[in-house]
C-alpha positions in Angstrom: 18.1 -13.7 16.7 15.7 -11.5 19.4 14.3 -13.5 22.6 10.5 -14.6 22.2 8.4 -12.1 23.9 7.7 -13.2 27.5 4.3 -14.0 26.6 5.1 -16.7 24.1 7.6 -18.6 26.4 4.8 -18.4 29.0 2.3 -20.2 26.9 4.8 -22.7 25.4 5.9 -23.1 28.8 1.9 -23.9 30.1 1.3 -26.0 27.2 4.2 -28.5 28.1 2.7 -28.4 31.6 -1.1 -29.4 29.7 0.9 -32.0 27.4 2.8 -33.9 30.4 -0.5 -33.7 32.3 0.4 -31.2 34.7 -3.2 -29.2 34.5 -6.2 -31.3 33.3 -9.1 -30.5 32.3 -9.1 -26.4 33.4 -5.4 -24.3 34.0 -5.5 -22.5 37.0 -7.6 -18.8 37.3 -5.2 -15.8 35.9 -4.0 -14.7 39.2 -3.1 -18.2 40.0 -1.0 -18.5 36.8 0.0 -14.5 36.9 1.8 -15.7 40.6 3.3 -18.7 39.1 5.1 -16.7 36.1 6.3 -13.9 38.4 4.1 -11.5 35.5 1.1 -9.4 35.4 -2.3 -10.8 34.7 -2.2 -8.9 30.9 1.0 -11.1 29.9 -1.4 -14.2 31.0 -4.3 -13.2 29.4 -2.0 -12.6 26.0 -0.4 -16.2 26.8 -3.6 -17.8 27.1 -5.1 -16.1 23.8 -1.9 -17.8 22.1 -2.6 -20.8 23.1 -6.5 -20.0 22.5 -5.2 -19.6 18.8 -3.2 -22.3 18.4 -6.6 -24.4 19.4 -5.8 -25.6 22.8 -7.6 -23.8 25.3 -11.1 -22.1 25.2 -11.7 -19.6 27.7 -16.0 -20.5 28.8 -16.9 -17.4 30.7 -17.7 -18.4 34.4 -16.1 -21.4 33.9 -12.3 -20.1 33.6 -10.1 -21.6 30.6 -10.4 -25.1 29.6 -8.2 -27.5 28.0 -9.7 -28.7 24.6 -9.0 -32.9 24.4 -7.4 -33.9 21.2 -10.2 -34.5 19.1 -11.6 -30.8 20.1 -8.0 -29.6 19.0 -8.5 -31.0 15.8 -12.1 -29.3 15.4 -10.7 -25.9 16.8 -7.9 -26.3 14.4 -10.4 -26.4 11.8 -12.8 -24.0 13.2 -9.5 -21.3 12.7 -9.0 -22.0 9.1 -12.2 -21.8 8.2 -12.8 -18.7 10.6 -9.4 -16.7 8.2 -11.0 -18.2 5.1 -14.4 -16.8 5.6 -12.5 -13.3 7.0 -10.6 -12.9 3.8 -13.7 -14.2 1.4 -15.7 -10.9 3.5 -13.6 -8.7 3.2 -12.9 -8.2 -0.7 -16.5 -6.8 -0.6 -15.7 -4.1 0.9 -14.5 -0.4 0.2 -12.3 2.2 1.5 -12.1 2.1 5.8 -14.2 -0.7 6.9 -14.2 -2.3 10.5 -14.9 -6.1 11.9 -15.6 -7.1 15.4 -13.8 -9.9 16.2 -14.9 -10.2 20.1 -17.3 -8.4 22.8 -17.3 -9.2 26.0 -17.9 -7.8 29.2 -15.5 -8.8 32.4 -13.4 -7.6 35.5 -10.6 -5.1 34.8 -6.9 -5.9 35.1 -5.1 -4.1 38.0 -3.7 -2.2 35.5 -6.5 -1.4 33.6 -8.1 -0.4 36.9 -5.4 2.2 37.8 -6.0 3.6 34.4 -9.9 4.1 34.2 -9.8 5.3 38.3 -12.5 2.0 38.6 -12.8 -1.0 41.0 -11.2 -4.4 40.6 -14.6 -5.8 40.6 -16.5 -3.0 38.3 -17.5 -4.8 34.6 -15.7 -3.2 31.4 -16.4 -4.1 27.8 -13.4 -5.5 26.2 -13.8 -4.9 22.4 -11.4 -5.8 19.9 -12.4 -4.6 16.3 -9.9 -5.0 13.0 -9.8 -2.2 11.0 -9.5 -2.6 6.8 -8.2 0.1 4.1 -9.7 -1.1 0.9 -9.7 -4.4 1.7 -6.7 -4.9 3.2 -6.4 -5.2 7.3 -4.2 -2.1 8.7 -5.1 -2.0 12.3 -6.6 -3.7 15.3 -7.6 -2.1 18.3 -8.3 -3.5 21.7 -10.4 -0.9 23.7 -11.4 -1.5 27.2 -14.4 1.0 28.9 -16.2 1.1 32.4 -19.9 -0.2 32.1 -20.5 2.4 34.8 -19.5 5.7 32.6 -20.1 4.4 29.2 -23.2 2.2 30.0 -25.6 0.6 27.2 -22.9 -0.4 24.6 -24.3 -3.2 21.9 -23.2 -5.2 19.1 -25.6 -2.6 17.2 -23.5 0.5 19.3 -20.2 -1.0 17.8 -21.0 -1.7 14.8 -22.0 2.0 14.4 -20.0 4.8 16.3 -19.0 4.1 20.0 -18.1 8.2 20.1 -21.4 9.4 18.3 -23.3 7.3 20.9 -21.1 8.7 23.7 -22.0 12.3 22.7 -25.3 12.1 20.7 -26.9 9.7 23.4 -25.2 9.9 26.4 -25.1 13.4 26.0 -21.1 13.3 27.3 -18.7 15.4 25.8 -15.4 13.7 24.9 -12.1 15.6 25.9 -8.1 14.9 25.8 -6.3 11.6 25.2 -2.8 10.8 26.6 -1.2 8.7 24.0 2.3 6.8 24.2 3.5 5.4 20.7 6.1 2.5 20.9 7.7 0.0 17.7 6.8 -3.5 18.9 6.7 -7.1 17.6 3.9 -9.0 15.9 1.8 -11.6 18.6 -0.4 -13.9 17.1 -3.5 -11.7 16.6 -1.1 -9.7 14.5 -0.2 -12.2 12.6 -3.6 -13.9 12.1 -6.1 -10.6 12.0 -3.1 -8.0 10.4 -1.4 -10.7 7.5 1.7 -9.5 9.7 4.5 -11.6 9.0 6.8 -12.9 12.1 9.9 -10.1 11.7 6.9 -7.8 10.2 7.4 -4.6 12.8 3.9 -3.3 14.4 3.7 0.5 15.7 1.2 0.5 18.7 -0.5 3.4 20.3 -1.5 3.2 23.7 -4.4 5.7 25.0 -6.1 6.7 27.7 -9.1 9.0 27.0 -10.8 11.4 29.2 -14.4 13.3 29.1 -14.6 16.8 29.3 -14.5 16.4 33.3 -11.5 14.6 33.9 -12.9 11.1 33.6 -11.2 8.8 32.1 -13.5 6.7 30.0 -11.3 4.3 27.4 -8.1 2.6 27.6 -7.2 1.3 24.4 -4.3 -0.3 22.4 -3.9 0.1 18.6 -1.9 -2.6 16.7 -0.7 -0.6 13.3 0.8 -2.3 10.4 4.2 -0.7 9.4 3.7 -0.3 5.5 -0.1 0.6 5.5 -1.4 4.5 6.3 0.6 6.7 8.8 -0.5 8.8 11.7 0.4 12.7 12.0 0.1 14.3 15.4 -1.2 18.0 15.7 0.3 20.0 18.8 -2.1 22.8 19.6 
């Protein structure tokens, strides 16, 4: 049987540490916790949406991540099952490729997502993560992180459109090349909850960095595929 992924024995480990009392109230800020784990600040931030899922945290921006008390367990519990119900009850009504925001937020950037977009530790991004369906059925979920500062103006009514038509047709920016890496990986929870992915289910992930016409790179983004719905072809000019 494989290891747990590094992010999963991470949360288990912090939510021992919230059940024997260690942290009360509020866990320590990501690069607190990120310095504790020997890890990068991503592998927290997956850890704490784990534990975010299984109803025992709740990130309140400007406030860091709280611990819920038992009887706001119970309720988030709740609030999840009703939250997949209501997702699958939506979705039969739809047809052919369909999409569903699932968060928007703006924040900081990780070091690594920094390095990536050429951007400042402390200049804002929107983190988006939308869930992509093929006639009804959930086939992909993408996590795309941009600078406010090159792609500014981006709204729930912007996403819920077309991010690239608004690039080009309002911006008036012209979109370039993409550096892509493709890699098999493992289902995490969001897989499992937003994808139907089962735990030995395989997920194919492309990772991207996207450029404007002038070298500037404008998205990074990872794309959670599931293995058994659509494929991708790659054209080599």
């Amino acid at each position: 049987m494989s290891a747990k992924p590094l992010y999963v024995k991470i949360a288990n480990h912090i939510e021992q540490d919230i059940l024997t009392h260690k942290y009360q109230k509020k866990l320590p800020h990501i690069d607190q916790l990120a310095d504790i784990y020997q890890t990068s600040k991503v592998t927290i931030i997956k850890s704490l949406r784990f534990l975010q899922y299984k109803g025992i945290v709740q990130p309140i921006r400007g406030h860091g991540t709280l611990i819920l008390t038992e009887k706001e367990m119970e309720i988030a519990k709740k609030d999840n099952a009703n939250e997949h119900v209501g997702f699958t009850e939506r979705i039969k009504n739809t047809e052919f490729l369909t999409s569903n925001i699932i968060s928007f937020a703006t924040r900081e950037p990780t070091e690594k997502e920094a390095s990536y977009l050429k951007i400042g530790l402390s200049d804002p991004v929107y983190d988006i993560i939308r869930q992509r369906l093929l006639n009804n059925f959930p086939v992909r979920l993408e996590y795309t992180i941009m600078p406010v500062k090159v792609i500014p103006g981006i709204t729930m009514a912007v996403l819920e459109q077309s991010i690239y038509s608004y690039i080009e047709g309002k911006l008036h920016l012209k979109i370039g090349k993409a550096n892509r890496t493709f890699r098999a990986d493992k289902p995490d929870a969001y897989d499992q909850l937003y994808l139907k992915c089962d735990q030995t289910d395989p997920v194919f992930e492309v990772e991207q960095i996207c450029f404007l016409d002038n070298g500037l790179p404008f998205e990074y983004s990872q794309t959670r595929n599931r293995y058994d719905h659509g494929e991708l072809t790659l054209n080599q000019v």
